[in-house]
C-alpha positions as a LaTeX table, in Angstrom:
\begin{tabular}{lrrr}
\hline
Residue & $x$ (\AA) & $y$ (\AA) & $z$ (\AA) \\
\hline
Unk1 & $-32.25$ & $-15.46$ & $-21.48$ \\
Unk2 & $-30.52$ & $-14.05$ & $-25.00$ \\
Unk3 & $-27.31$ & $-16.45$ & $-25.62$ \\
Unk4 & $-24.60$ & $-14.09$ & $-24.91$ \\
Unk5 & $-25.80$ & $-13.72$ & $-21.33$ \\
Unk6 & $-26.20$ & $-17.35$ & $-20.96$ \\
Unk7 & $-22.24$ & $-17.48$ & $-21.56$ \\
Unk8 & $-21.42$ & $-15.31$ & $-19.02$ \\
Unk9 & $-23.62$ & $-17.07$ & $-16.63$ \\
Unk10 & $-22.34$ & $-20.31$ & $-17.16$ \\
Unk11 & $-20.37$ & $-21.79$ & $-14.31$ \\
Unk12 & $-16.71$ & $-21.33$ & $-14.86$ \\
Unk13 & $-14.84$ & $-25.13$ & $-16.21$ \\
Unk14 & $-11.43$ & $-23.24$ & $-14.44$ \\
Unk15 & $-12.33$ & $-21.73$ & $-11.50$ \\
Unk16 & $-13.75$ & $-22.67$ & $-8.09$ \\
Unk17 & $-13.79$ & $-19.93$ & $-5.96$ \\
Unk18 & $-12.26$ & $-16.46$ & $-7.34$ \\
Unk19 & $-12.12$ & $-14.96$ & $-3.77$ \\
Unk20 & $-9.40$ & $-17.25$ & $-2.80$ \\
Unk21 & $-7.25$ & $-15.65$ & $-5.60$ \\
Unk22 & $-8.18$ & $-12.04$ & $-3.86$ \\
Unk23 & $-5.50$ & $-10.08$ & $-2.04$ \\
Unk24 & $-8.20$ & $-9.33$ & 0.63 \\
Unk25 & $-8.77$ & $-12.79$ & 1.13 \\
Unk26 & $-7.22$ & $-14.01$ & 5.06 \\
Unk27 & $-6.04$ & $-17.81$ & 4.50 \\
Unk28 & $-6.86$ & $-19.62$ & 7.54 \\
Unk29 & $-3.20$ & $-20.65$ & 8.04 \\
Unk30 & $-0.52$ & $-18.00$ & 6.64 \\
Unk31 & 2.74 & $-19.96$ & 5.69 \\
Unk32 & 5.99 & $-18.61$ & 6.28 \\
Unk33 & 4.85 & $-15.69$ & 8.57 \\
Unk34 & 4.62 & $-17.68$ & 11.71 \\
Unk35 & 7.44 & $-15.51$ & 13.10 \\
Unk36 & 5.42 & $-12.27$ & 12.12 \\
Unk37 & 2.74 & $-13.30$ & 14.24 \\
Unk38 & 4.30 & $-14.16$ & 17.07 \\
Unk39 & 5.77 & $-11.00$ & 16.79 \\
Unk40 & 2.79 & $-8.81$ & 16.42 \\
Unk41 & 0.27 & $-10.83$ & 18.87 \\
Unk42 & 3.76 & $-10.52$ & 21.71 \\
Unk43 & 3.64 & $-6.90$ & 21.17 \\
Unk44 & 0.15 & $-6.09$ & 21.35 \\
Unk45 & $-0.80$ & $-8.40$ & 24.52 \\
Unk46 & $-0.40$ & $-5.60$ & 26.84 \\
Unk47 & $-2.46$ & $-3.76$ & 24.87 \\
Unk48 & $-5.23$ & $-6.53$ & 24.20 \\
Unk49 & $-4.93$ & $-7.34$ & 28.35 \\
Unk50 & $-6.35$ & $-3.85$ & 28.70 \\
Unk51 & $-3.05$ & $-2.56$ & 29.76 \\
Unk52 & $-1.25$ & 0.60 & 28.40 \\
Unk53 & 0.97 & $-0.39$ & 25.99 \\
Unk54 & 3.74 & 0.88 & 23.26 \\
Unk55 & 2.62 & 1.53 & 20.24 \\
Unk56 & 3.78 & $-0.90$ & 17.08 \\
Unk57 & 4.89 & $-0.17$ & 13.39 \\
Unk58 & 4.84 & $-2.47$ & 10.84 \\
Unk59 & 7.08 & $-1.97$ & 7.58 \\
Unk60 & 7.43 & $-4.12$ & 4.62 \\
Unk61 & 6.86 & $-3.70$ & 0.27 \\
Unk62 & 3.56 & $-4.11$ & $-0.85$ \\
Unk63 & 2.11 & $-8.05$ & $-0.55$ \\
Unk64 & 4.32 & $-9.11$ & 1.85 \\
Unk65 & 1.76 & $-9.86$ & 4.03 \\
Unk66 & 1.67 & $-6.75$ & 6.36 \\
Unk67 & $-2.27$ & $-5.92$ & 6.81 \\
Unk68 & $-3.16$ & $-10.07$ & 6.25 \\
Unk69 & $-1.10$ & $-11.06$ & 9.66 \\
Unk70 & $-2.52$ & $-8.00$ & 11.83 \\
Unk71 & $-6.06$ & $-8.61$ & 11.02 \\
Unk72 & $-5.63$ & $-12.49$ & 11.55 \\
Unk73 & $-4.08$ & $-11.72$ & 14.66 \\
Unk74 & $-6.86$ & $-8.86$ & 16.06 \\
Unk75 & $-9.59$ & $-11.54$ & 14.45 \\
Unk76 & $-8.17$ & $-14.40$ & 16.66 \\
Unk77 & $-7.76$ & $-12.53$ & 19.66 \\
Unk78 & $-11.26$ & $-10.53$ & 19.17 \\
Unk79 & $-12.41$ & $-14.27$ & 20.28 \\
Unk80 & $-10.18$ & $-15.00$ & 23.72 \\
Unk81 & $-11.96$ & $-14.03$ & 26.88 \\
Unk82 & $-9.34$ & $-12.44$ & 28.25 \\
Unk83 & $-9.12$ & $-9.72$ & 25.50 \\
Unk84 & $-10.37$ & $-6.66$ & 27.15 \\
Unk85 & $-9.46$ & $-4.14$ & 24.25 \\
Unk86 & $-11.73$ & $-2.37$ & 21.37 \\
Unk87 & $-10.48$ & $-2.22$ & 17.97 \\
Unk88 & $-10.57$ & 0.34 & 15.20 \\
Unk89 & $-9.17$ & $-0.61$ & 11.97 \\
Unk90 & $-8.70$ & 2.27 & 9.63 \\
Unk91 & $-7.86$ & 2.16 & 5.33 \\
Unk92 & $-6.19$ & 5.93 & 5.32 \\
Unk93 & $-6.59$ & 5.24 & 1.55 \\
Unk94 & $-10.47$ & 6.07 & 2.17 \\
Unk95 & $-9.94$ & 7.62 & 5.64 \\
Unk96 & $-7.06$ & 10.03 & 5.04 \\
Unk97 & $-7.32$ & 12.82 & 7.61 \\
Unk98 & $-7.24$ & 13.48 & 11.40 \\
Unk99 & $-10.93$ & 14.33 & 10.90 \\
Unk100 & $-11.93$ & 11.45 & 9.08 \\
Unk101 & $-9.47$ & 8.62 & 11.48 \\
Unk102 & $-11.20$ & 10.32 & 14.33 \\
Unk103 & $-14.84$ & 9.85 & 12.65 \\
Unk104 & $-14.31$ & 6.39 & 11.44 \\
Unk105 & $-13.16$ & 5.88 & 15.39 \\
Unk106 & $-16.13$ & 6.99 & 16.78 \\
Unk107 & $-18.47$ & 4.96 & 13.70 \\
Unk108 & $-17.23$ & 2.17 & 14.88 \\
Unk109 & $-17.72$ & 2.71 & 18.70 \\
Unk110 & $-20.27$ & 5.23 & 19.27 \\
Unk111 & $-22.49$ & 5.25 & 16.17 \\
Unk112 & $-25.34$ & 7.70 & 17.08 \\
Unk113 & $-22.73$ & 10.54 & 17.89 \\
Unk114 & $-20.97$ & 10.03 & 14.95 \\
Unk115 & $-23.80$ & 10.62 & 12.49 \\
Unk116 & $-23.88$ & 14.19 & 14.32 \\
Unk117 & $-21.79$ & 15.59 & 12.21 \\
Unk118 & $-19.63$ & 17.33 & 14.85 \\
Unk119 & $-15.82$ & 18.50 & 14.71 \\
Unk120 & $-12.64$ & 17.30 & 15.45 \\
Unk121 & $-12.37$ & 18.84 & 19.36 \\
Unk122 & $-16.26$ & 17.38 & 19.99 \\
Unk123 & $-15.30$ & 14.16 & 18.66 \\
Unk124 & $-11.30$ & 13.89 & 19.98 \\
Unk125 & $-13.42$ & 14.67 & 23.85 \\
Unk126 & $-16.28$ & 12.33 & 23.10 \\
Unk127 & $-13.49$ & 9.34 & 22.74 \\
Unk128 & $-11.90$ & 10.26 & 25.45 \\
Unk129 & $-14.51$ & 9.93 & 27.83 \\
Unk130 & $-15.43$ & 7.15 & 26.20 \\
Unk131 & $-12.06$ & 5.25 & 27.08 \\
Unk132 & $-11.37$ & 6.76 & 30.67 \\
Unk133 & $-15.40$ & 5.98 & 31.82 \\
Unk134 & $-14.16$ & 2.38 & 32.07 \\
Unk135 & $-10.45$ & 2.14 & 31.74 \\
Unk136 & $-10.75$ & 0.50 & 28.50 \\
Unk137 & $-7.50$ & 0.56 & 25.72 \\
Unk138 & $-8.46$ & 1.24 & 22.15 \\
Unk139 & $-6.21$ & $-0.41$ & 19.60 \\
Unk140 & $-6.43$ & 1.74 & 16.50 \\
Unk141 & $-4.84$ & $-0.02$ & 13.19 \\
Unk142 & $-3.82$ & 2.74 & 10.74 \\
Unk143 & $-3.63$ & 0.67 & 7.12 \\
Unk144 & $-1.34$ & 2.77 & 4.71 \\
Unk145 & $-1.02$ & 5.13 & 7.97 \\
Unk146 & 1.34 & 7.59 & 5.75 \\
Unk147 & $-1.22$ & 8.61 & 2.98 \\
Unk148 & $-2.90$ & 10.75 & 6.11 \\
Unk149 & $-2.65$ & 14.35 & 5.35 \\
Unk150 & $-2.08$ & 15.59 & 8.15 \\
Unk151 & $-0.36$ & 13.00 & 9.54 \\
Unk152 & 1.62 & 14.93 & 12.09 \\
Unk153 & $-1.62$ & 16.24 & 13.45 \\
Unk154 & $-2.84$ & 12.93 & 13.89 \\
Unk155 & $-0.09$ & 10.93 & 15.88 \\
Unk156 & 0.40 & 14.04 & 18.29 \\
Unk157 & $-3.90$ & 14.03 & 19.25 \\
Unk158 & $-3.56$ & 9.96 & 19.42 \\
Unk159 & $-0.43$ & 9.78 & 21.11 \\
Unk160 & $-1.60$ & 12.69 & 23.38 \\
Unk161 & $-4.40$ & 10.99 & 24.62 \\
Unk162 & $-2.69$ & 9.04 & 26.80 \\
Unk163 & $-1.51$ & 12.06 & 28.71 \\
Unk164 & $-4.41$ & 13.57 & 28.81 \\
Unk165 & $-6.57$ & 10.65 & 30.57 \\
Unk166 & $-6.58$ & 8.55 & 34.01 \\
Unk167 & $-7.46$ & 5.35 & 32.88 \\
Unk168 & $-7.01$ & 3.38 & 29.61 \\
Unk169 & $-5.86$ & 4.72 & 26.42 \\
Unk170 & $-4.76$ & 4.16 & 22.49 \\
Unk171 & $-2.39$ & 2.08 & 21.05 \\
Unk172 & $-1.87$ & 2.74 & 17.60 \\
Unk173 & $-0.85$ & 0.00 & 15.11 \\
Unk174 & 1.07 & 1.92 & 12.27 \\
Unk175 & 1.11 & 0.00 & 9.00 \\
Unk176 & 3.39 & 1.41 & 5.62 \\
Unk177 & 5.34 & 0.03 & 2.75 \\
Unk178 & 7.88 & 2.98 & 3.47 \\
Unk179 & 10.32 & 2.23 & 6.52 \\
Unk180 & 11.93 & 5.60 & 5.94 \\
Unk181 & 7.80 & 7.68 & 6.78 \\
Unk182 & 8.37 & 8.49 & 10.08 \\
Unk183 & 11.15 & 11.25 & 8.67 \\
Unk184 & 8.76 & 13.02 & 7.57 \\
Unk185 & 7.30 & 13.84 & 11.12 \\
Unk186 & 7.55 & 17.23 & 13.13 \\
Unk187 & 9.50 & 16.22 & 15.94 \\
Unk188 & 6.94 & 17.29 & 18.40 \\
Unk189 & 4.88 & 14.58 & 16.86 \\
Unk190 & 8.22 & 11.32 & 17.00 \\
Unk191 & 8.77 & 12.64 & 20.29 \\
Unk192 & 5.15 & 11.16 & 21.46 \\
Unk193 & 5.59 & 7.84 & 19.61 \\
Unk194 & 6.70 & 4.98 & 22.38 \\
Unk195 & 7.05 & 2.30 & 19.87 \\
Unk196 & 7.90 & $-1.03$ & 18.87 \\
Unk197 & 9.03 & $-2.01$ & 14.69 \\
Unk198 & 9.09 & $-5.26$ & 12.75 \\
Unk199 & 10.15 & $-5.48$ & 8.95 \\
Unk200 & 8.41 & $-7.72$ & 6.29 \\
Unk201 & 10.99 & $-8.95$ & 4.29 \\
Unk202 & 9.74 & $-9.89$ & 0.47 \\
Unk203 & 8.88 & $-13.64$ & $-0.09$ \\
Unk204 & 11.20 & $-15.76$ & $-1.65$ \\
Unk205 & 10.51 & $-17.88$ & $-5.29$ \\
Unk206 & 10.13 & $-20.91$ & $-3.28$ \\
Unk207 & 8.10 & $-19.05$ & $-0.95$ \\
Unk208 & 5.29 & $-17.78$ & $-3.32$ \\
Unk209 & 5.24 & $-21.11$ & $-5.20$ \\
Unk210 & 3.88 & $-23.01$ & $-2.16$ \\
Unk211 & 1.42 & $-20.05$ & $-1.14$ \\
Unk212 & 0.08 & $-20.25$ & $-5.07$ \\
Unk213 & 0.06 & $-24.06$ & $-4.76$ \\
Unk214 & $-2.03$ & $-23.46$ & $-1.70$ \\
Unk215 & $-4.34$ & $-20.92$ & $-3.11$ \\
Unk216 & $-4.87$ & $-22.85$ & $-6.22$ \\
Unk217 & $-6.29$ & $-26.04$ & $-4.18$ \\
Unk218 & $-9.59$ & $-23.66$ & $-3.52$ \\
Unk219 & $-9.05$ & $-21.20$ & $-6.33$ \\
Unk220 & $-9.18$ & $-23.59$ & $-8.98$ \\
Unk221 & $-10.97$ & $-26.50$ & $-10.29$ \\
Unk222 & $-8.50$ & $-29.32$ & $-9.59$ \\
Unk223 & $-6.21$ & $-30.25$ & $-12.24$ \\
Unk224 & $-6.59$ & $-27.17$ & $-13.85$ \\
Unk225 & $-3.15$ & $-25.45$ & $-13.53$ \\
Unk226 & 0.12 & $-26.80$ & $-14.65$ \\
Unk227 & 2.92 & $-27.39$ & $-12.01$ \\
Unk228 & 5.12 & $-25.61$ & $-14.43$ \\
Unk229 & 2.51 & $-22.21$ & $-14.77$ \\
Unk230 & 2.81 & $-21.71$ & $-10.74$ \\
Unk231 & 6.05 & $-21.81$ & $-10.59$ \\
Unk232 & 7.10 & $-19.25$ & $-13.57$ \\
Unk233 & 3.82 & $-16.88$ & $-11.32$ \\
Unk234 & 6.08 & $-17.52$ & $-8.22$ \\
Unk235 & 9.55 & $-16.63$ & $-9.99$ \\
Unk236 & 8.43 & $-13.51$ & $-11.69$ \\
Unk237 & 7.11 & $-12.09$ & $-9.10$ \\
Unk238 & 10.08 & $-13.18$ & $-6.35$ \\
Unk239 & 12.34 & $-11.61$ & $-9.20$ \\
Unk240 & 10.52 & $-7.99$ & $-9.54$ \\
Unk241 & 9.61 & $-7.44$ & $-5.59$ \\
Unk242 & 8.97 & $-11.13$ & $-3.65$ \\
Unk243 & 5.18 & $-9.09$ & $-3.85$ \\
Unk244 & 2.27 & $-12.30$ & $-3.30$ \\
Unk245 & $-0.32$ & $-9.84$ & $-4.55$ \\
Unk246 & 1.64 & $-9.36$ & $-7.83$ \\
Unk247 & 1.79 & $-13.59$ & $-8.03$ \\
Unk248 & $-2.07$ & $-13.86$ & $-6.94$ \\
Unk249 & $-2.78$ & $-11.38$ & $-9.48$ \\
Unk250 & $-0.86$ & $-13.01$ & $-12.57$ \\
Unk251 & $-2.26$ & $-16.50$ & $-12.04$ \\
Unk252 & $-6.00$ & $-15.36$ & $-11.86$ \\
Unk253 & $-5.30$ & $-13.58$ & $-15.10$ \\
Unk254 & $-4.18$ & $-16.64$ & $-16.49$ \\
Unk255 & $-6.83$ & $-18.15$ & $-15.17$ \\
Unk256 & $-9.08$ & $-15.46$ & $-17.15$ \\
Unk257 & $-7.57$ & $-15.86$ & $-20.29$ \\
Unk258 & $-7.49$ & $-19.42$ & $-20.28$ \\
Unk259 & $-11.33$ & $-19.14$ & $-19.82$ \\
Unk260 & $-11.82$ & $-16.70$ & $-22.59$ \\
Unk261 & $-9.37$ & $-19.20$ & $-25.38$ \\
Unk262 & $-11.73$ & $-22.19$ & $-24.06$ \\
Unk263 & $-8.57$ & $-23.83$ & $-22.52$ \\
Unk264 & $-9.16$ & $-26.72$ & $-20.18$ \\
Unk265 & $-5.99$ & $-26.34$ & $-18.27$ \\
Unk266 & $-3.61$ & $-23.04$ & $-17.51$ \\
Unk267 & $-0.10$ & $-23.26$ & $-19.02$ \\
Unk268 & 3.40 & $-21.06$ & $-18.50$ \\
Unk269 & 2.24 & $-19.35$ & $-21.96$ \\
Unk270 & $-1.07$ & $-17.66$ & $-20.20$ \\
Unk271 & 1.15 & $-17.22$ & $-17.41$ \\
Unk272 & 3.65 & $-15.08$ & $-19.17$ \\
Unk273 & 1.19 & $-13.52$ & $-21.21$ \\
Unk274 & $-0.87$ & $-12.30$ & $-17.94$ \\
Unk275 & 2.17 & $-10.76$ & $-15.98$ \\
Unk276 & 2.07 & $-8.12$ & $-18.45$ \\
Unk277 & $-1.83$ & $-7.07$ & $-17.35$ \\
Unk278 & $-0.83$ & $-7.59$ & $-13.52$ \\
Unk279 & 2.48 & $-5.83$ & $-13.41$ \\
Unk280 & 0.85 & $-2.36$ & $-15.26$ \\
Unk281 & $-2.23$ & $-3.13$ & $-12.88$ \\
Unk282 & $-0.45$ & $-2.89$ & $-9.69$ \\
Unk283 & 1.70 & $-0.21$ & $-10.78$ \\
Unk284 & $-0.73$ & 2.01 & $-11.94$ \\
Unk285 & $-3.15$ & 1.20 & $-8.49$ \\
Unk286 & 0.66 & 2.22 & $-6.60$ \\
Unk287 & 0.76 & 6.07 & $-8.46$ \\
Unk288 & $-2.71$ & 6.77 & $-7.27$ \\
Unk289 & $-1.69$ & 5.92 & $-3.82$ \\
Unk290 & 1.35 & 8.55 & $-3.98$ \\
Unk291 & 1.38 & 11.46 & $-2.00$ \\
Unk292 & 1.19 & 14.59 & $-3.82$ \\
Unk293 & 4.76 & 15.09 & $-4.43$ \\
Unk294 & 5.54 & 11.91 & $-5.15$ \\
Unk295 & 2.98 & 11.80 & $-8.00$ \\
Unk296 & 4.64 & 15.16 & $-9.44$ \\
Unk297 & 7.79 & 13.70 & $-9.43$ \\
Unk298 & 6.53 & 10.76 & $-11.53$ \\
Unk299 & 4.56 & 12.66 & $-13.60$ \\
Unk300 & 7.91 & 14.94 & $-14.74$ \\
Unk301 & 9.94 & 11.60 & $-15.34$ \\
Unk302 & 6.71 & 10.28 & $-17.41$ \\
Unk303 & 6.45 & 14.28 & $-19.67$ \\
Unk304 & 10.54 & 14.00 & $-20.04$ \\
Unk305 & 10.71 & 10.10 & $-21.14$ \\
Unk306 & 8.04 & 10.88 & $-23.94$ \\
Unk307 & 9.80 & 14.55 & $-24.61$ \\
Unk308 & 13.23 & 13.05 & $-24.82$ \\
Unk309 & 15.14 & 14.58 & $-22.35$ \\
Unk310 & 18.96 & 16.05 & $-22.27$ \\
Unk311 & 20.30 & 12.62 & $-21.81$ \\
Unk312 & 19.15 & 11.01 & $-25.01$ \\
Unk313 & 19.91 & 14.28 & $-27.24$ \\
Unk314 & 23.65 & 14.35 & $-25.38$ \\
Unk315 & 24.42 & 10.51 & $-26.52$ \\
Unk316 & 22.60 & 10.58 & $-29.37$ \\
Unk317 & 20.74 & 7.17 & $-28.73$ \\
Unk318 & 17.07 & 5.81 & $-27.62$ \\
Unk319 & 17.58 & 5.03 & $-24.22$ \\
Unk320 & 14.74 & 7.02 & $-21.67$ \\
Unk321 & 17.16 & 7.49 & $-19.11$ \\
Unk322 & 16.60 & 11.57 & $-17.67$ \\
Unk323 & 19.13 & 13.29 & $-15.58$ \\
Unk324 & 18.13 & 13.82 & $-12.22$ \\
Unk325 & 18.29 & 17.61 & $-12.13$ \\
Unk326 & 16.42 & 17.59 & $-15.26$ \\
Unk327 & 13.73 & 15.81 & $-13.46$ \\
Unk328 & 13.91 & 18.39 & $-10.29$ \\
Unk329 & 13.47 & 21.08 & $-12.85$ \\
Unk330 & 10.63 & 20.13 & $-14.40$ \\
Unk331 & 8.89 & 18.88 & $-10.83$ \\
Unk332 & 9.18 & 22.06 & $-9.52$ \\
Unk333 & 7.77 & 24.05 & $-12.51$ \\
Unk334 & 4.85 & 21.29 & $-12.38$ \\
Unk335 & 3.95 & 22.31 & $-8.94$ \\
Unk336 & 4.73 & 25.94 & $-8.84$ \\
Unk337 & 2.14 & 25.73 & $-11.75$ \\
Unk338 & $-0.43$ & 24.09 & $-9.36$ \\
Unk339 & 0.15 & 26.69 & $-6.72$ \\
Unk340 & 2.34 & 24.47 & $-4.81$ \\
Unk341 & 5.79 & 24.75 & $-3.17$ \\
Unk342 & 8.31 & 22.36 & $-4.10$ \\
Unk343 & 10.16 & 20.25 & $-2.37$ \\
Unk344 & 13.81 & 21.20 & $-1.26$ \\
Unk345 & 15.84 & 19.12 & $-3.47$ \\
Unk346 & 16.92 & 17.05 & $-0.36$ \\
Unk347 & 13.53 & 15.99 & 0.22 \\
Unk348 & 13.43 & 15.41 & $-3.68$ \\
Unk349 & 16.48 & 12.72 & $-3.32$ \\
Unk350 & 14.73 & 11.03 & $-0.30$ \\
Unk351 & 11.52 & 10.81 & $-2.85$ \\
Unk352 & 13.28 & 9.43 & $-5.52$ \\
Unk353 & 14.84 & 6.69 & $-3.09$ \\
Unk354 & 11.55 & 5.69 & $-2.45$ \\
Unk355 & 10.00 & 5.33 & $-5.82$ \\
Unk356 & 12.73 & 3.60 & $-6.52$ \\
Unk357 & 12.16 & 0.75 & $-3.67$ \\
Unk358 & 8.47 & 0.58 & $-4.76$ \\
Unk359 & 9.42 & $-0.72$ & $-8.40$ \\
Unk360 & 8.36 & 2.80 & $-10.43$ \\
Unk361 & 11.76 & 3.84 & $-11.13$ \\
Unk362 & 15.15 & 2.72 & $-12.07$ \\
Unk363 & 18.30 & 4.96 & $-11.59$ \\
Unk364 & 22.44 & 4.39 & $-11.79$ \\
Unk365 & 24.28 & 6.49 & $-11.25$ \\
Unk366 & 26.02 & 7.97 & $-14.90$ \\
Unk367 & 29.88 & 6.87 & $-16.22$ \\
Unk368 & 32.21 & 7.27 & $-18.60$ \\
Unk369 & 31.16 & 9.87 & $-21.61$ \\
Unk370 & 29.35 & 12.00 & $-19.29$ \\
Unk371 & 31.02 & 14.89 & $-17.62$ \\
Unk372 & 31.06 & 15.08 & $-13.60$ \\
Unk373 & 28.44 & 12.74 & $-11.42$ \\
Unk374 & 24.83 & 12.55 & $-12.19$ \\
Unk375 & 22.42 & 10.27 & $-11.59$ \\
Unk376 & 20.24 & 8.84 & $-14.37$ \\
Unk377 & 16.16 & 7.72 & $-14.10$ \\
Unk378 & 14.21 & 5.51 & $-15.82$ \\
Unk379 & 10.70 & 5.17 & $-15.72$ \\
Unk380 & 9.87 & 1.03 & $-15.23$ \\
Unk381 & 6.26 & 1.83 & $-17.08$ \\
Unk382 & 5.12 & 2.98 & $-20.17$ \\
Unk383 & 5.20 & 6.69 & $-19.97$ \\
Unk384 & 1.83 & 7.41 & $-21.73$ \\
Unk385 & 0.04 & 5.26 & $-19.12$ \\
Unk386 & 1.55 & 6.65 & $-15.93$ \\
Unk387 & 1.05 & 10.02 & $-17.17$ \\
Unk388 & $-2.82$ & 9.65 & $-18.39$ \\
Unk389 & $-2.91$ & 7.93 & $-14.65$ \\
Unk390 & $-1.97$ & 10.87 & $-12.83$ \\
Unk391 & $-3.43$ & 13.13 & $-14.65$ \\
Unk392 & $-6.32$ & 11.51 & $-14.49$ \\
Unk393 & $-5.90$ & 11.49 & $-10.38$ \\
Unk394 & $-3.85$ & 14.53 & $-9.24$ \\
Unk395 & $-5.32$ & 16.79 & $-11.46$ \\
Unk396 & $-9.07$ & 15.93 & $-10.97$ \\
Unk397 & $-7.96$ & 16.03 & $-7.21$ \\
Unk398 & $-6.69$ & 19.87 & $-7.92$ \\
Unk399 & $-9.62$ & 20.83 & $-9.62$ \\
Unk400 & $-12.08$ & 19.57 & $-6.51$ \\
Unk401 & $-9.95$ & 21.86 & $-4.14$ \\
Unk402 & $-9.81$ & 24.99 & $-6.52$ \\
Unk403 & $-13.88$ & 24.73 & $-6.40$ \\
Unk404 & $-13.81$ & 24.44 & $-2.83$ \\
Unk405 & $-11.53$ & 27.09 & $-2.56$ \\
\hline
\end{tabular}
């Protein structure tokens, strides 16, 4: 074998199992959500009894552990005797439309009439009479539930399905980073929902330090991270969002780079030289997961940072701060450009609220030397990279439709 591939065959002198540093990995034992657990399995037991029961959503930022304590708690069950429920659980990253929820639904449960290829009404019936021929309650677990489409569409079919049937019926298991996603519902649609909620709150520094240290015992070749380098992953990220993917993510860069200088051990300098890679990592993987709007919005904050918008020509400095009208302005040009119908501008201020809570943005709201009450945005990223991300994304998407079309 020629020497270069030899070297990247060699087994690692840091690491001992990468997949423990994953965010997909499901620890065996997840500390401090003991609570969460509870919660979710004390909700669900009707369900998982084979009983109708209410539906549950399940808020919290990204890595706080949302998706990791539903499936260990459907996995667990999925092993009692007494569990008389089927379980669906749905990525509406990949599976993003009533169409495709209702498909993956019937994949998992009734694979030869799936591959059939038929539509939405053939498929919503076949389920149906799947459920009522026994009784039987489907748990369905919608991951990232408000990147569906048509979400609206969805939740009133799901919900309906109860009403529509004898015996058994779905309980869906909502899960978002966005507390505030239900707003965006047709009432018709919240007026079906018969639900319980439970919030996520961010880990702590302390928190994250003791999940690292845990991770590290199986991640890592022992004695190969300093004390000192989990605790400055744990702070940074309990600083920026209390985020345990963010954490995971910086110390297996560390890990990476300490590999690549030949280091023996992993110090607070790869530490702090990593969060750079993870932060832009995770922040550019959050704008592809935007909805469409959302992505606009960032996009005109990301064209007026690199323009230089009225702010910085009014006071005559550096800063990248962009009034907020400004930003409306240019949004709404974007997307009447695409063919699209902007936003009301109320709808624009709950947007902004939101990409504000996920870490994109910064805004305050303006002071002395500027006249009247504005408020100011920052972009948190570099501006060339968010906006070669979404073009790269939205655009690409825009073109695939207008060939469709």
């Amino acid at each position: 074998m020629p020497e270069p591939f030899e070297e990247l065959f060699k087994e690692s002198e840091i690491f001992a199992n990468r997949e423990v540093l994953s965010p997909h990995y499901v620890p065996s034992a997840l500390l401090f959500r003991e609570k969460q657990i509870n919660d979710i399995a004390k909700y669900l037991a009707p369900s998982l009894k084979g009983e109708r029961g209410r539906n549950l959503f399940v808020y919290g930022k990204t890595g706080t552990g949302k998706t990791t304590c539903v499936r260990s708690v459907l996995e667990k069950v999925k092993e009692l005797p007494t569990v008389r429920a089927r379980i669906s659980y749905v990525n509406c990253r990949i599976y993003n439309s009533r169409y495709r929820v209702l498909s993956k639904i019937a994949s998992d449960h009734l694979p030869l009439y799936a591959k059939r290829g038929y539509g939405v009404v053939d498929i919503y019936e076949k389920v149906i009479n799947w459920i009522e021929e026994d009784g039987k309650v489907l748990v369905v677990v919608l991951d990232e539930i408000d990147l569906v489409k048509d979400l609206d569409d969805l939740v009133y079919t799901m919900t309906r399905v109860n009403s529509d049937i004898k015996a058994g019926g779905i309980t869906i298991v909502g899960i978002s980073n966005k507390i505030s996603f239900k707003e965006d519902l047709d009432p018709r649609s919240l007026s079906t929902l018969y639900e319980n909620e439970l919030v996520f709150p961010p880990y702590n520094s302390m928190e994250l330090s003791s999940i690292l240290k845990d991770r590290c015992e199986k991640g890592f070749k022992k004695g190969k991270v300093e004390t000192a380098a989990i605790n400055l992953a744990a702070a940074m990220a309990a600083r920026d969002s209390g985020d345990a993917r963010l954490a995971l993510k910086i110390l297996s860069k560390a890990g990476e780079l300490a590999e690549e200088k030949k280091m023996q051990v992993i110090s607070a300098k790869e530490v702090e030289e990593a969060s750079k890679y993870a932060e832009e990592d995770i922040a550019y993987e959050l704008v592809n997961t935007l909805p469409e709007h959302q992505k606009l919005i960032v996009y005109a904050i990301a064209l007026l940072s690199l323009q230089g918008g009225r702010y910085k020509k009014l006071m005559e400095g550096t800063d990248t701060y962009i009034f907020s009208g400004e930003v409306y302005d240019k949004y709404a040009a974007i997307a009447e450009s695409l063919k699209k119908d902007p936003k009301s501008s109320r709808w624009y201020r709950k947007y902004i609220t939101d990409l504000e809570m996920q870490g994109l943005i910064v805004t305050y709201e303006s002071g002395q030397g500027i006249r009247g009450h504005t408020k100011l945005i920052k972009l948190a990223y570099v501006p060339e990279k968010i906006k070669a991300t979404v073009e790269k994304n939205l655009f690409k998407e825009n073109e695939a439709t207008a060939t469709a079309e």
